[in-house]
MIMAR-832639 format. One line per field, with one value per residue: residue in three letters; x, y, z of N, C-alpha, C in turn; residue number from 1. Coordinates in Angstrom, 2 decimals. Layout:
N
rest	c(ALA_...) .
n.u	c(X_...) .
n.v	c(Y_...) .
n.w	c(Z_...) .
ca.u	c(X_...) .
ca.v	c(Y_...) .
ca.w	c(Z_...) .
c.u	c(X_...) .
c.v	c(Y_...) .
c.w	c(Z_...) .
nr	c(NUM_...) .
***
This chain:
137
rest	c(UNK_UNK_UNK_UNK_UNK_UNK_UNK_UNK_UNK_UNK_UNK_UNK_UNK_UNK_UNK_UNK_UNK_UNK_UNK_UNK_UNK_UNK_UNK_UNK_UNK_UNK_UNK_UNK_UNK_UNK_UNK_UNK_UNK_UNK_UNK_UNK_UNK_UNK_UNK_UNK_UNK_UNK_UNK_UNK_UNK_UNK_UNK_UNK_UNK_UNK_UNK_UNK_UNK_UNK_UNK_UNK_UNK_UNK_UNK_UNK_UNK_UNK_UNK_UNK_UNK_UNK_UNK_UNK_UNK_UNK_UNK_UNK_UNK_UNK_UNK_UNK_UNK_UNK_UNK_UNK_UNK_UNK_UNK_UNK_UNK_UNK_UNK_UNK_UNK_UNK_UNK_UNK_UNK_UNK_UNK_UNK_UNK_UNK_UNK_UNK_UNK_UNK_UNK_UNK_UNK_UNK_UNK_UNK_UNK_UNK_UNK_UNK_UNK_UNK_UNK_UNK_UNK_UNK_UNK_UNK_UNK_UNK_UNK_UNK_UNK_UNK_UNK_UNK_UNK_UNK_UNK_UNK_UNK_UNK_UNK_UNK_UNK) .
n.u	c(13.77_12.15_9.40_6.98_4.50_2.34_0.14_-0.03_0.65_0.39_1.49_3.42_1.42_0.65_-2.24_-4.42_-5.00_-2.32_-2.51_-0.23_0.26_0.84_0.90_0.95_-0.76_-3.50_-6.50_-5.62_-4.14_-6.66_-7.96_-6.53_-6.04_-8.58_-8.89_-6.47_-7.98_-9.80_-8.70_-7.30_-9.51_-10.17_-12.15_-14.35_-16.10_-19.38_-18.40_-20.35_-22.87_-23.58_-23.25_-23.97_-23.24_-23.31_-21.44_-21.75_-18.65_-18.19_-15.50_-12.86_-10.01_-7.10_-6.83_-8.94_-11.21_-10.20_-10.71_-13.48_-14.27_-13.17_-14.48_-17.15_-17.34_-16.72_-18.97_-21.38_-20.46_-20.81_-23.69_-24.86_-24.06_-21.92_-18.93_-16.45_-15.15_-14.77_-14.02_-14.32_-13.42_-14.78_-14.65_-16.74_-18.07_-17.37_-17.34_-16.09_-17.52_-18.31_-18.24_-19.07_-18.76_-19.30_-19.93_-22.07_-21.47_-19.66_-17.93_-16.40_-13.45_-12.68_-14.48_-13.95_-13.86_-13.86_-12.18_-9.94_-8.00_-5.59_-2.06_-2.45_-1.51_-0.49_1.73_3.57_6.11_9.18_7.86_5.20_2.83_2.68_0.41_-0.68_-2.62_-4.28_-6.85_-9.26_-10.02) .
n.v	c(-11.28_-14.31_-15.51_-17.62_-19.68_-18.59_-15.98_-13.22_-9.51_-7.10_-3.87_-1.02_1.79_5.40_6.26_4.68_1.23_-0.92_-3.83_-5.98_-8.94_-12.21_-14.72_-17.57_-17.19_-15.07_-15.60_-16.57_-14.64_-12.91_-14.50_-14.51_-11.69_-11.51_-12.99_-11.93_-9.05_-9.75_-10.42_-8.31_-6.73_-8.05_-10.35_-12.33_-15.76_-17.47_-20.60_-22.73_-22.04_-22.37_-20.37_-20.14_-18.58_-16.63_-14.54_-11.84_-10.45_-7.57_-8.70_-6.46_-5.05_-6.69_-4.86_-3.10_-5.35_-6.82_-4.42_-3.95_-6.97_-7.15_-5.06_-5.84_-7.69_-6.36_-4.67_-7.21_-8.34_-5.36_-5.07_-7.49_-8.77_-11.49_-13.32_-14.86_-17.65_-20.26_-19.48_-19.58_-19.57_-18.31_-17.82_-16.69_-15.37_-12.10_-11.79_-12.24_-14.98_-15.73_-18.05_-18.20_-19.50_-19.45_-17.95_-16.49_-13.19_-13.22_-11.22_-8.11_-6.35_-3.83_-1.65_-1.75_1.00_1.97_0.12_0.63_2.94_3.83_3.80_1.22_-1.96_-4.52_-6.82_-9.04_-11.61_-13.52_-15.28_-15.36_-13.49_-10.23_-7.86_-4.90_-3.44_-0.57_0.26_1.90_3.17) .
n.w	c(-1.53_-0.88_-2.49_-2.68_-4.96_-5.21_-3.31_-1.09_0.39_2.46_2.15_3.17_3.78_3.33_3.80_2.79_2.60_0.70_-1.33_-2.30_-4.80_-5.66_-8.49_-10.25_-12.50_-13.95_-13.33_-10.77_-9.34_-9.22_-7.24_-5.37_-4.48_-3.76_-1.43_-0.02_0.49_1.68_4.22_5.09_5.63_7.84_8.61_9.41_9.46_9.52_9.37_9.19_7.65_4.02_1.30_-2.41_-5.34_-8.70_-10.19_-12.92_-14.45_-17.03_-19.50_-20.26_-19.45_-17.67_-15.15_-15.14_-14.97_-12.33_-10.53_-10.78_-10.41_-7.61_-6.20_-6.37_-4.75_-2.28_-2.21_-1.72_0.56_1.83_1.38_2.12_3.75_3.16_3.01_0.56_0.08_-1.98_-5.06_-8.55_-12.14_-15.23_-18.93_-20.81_-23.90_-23.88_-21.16_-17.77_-15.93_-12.66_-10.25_-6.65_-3.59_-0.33_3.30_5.99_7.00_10.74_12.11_11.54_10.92_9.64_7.23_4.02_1.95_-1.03_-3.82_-5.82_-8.41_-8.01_-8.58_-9.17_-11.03_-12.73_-13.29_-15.44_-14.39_-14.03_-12.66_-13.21_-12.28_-11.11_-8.80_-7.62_-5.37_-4.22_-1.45_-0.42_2.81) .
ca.u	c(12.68_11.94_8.03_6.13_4.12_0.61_0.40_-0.52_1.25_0.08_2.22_2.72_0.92_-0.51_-3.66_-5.00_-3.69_-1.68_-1.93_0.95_-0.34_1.67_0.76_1.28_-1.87_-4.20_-7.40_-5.38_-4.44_-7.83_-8.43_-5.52_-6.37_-10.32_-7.96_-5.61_-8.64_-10.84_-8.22_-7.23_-11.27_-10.96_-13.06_-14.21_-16.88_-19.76_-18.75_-21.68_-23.56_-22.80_-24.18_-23.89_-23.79_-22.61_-21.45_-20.70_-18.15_-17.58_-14.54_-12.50_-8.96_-7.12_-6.88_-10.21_-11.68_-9.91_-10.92_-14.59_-14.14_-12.99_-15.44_-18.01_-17.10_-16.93_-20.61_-22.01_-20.06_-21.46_-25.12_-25.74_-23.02_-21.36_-17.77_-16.38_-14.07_-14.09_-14.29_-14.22_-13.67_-14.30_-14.87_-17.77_-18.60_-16.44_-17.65_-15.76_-17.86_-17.60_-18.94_-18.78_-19.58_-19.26_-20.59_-22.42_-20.24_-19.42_-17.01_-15.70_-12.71_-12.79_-14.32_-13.20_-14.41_-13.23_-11.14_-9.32_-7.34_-4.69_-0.87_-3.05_-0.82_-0.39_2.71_4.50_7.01_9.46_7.42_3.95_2.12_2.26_-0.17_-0.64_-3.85_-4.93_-8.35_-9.73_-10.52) .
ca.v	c(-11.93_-15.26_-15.36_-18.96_-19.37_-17.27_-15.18_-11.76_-9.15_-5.56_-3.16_0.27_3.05_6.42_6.62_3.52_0.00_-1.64_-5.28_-7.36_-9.84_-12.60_-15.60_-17.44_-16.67_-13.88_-16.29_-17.08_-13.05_-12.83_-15.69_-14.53_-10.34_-11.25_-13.52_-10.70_-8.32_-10.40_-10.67_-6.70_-6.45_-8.93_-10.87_-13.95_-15.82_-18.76_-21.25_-23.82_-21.98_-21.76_-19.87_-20.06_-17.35_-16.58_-12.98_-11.79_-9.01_-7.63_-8.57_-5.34_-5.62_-7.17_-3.90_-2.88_-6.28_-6.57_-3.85_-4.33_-8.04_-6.58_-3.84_-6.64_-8.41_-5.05_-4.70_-7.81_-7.91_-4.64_-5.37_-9.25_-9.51_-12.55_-13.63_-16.26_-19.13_-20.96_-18.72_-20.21_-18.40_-18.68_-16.61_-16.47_-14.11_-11.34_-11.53_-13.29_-15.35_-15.96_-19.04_-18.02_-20.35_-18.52_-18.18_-15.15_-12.47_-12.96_-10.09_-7.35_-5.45_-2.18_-1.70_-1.18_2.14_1.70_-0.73_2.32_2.43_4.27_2.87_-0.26_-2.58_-6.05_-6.70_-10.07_-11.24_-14.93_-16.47_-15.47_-11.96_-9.14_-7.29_-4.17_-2.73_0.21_0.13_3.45_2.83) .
ca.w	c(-0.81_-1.28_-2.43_-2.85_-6.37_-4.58_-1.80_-0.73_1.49_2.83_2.19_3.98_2.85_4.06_4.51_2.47_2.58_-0.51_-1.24_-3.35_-4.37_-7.06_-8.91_-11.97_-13.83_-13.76_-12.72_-9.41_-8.61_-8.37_-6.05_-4.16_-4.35_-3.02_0.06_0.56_0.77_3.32_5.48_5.43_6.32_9.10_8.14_10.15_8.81_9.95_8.02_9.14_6.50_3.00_0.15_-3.42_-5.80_-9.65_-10.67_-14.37_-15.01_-18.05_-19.73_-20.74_-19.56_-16.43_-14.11_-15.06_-14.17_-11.34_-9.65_-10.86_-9.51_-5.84_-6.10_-6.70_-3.58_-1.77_-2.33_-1.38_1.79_2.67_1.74_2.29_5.31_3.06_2.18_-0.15_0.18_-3.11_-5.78_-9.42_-12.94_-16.61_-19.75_-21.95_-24.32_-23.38_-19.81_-16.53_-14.87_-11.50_-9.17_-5.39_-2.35_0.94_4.48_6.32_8.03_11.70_12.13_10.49_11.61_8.64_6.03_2.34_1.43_-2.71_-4.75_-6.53_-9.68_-7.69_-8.30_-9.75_-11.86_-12.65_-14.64_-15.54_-14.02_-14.63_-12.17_-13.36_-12.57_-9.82_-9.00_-6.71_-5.19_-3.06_-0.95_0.40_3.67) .
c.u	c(12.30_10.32_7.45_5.43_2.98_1.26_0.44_0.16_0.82_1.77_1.79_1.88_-0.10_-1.60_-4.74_-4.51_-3.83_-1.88_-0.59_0.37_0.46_1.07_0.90_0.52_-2.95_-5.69_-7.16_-5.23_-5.58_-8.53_-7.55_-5.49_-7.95_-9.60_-7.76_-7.00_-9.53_-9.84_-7.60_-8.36_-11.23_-11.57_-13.36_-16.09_-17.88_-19.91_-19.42_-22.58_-22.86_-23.27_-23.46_-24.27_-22.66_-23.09_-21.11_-20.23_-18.03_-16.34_-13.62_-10.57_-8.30_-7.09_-8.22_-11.13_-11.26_-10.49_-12.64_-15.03_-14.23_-13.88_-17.25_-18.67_-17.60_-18.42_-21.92_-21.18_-20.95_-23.39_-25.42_-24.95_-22.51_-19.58_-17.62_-15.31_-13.53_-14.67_-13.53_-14.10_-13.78_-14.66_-15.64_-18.08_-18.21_-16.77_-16.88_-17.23_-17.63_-18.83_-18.11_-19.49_-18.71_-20.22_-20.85_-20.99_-20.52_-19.23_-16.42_-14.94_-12.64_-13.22_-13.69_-14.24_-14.97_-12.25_-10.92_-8.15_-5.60_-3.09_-1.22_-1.75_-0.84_0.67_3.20_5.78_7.86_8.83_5.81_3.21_1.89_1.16_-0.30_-1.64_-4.30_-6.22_-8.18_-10.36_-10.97) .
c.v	c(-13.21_-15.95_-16.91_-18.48_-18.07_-17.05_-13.70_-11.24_-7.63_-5.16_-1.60_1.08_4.05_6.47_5.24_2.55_-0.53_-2.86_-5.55_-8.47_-10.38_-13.95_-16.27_-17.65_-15.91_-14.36_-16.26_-15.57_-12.44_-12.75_-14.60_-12.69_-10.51_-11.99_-12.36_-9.34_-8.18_-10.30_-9.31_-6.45_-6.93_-9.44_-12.10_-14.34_-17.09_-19.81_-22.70_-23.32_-21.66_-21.09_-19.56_-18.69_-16.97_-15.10_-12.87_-10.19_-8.93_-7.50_-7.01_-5.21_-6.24_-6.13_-3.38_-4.15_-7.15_-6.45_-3.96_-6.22_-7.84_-5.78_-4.55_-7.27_-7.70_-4.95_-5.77_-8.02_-6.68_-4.74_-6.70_-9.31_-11.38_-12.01_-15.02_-16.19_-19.82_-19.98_-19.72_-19.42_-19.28_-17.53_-17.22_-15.48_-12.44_-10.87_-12.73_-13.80_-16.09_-17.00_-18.93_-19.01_-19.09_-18.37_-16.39_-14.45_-12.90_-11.57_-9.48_-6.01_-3.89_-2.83_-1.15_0.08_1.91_0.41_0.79_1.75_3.36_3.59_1.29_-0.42_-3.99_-6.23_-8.26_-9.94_-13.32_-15.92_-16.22_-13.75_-11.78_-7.92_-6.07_-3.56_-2.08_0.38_1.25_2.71_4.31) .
c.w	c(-1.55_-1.23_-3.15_-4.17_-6.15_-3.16_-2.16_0.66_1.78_2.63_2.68_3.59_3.54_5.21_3.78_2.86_0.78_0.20_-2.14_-3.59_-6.21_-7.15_-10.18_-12.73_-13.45_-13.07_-11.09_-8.58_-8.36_-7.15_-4.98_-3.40_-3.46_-1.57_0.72_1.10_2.25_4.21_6.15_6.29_7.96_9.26_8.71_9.76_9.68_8.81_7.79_7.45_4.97_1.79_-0.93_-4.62_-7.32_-9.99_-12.64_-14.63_-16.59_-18.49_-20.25_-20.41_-18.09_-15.49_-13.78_-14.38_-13.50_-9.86_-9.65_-10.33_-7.80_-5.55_-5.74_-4.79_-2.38_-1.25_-1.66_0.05_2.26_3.07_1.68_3.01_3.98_2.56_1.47_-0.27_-0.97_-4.07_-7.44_-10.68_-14.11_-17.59_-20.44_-22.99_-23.83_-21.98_-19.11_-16.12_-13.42_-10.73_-7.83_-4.50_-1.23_2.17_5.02_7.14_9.64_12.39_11.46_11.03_10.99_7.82_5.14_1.71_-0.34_-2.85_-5.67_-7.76_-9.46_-8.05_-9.03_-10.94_-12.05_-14.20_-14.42_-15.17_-14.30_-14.00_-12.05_-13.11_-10.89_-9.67_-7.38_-6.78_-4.26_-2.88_-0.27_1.04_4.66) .
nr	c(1_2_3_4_5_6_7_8_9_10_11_12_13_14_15_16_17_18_19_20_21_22_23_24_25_26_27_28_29_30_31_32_33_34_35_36_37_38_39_40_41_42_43_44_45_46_47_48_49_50_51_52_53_54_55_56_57_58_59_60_61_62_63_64_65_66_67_68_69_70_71_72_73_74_75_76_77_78_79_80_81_82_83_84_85_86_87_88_89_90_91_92_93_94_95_96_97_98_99_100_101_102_103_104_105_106_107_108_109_110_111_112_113_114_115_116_117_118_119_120_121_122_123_124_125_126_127_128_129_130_131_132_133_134_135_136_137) .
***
């Protein structure tokens, strides 16, 4: 398969859905895992409005904050109806921080039950890092 530097792909699975999701640095599998997620959701957004908003995980390792990243997301989606568009990162003090812009929900086709540590991985690879993530839905 011939896979571009980013990008995200469902893969089959059960009773949850798997993402894929590859890039060549762990900042961008992020970006590109909170994409891949919204667009599992269905997610359609108004994006007249936009709202600003900075999270801080704590650092600990990349699977763990990750899934505490997506889990994050998860959350404010369900209780503030928002998603986000430009998402920004850095490290401080052994915490991510995160700068979100984003617009209210429209529509929302399923929700995401969990971000789960099921099958979770994120391994290197020659063209930067894969990562795989199941959502209980």
């Amino acid at each position: 398969m011939n896979k571009k530097s980013t990008g995200f792909r469902e893969i089959a699975h059960t009773a949850d859905w798997e993402l894929e999701v590859w890039a060549p640095d762990y900042f961008t599998i992020l970006k590109q895992s909170a994409i891949g997620m919204y667009k599992l959701m269905g997610v359609s957004t108004d994006k007249k409005n936009n709202n600003e908003r900075s999270i801080n995980i704590p650092w600990s390792d990349q699977e763990n904050t990750l899934v505490t990243f997506l889990s994050e997301l998860v959350f404010i989606c369900e209780s503030e109806g928002l998603a986000f568009h430009k998402i920004e990162f850095s490290i401080s003090d052994n915490n991510l921080k995160v700068d979100l812009q984003g617009s209210p929900i429209i529509s929302m086709e399923k929700e995401i039950k969990a971000v789960t540590y099921h099958n979770l991985k994120i391994e290197t690879s020659q063209d930067g890092l894969n990562a795989h993530i199941v959502f209980d839905v």
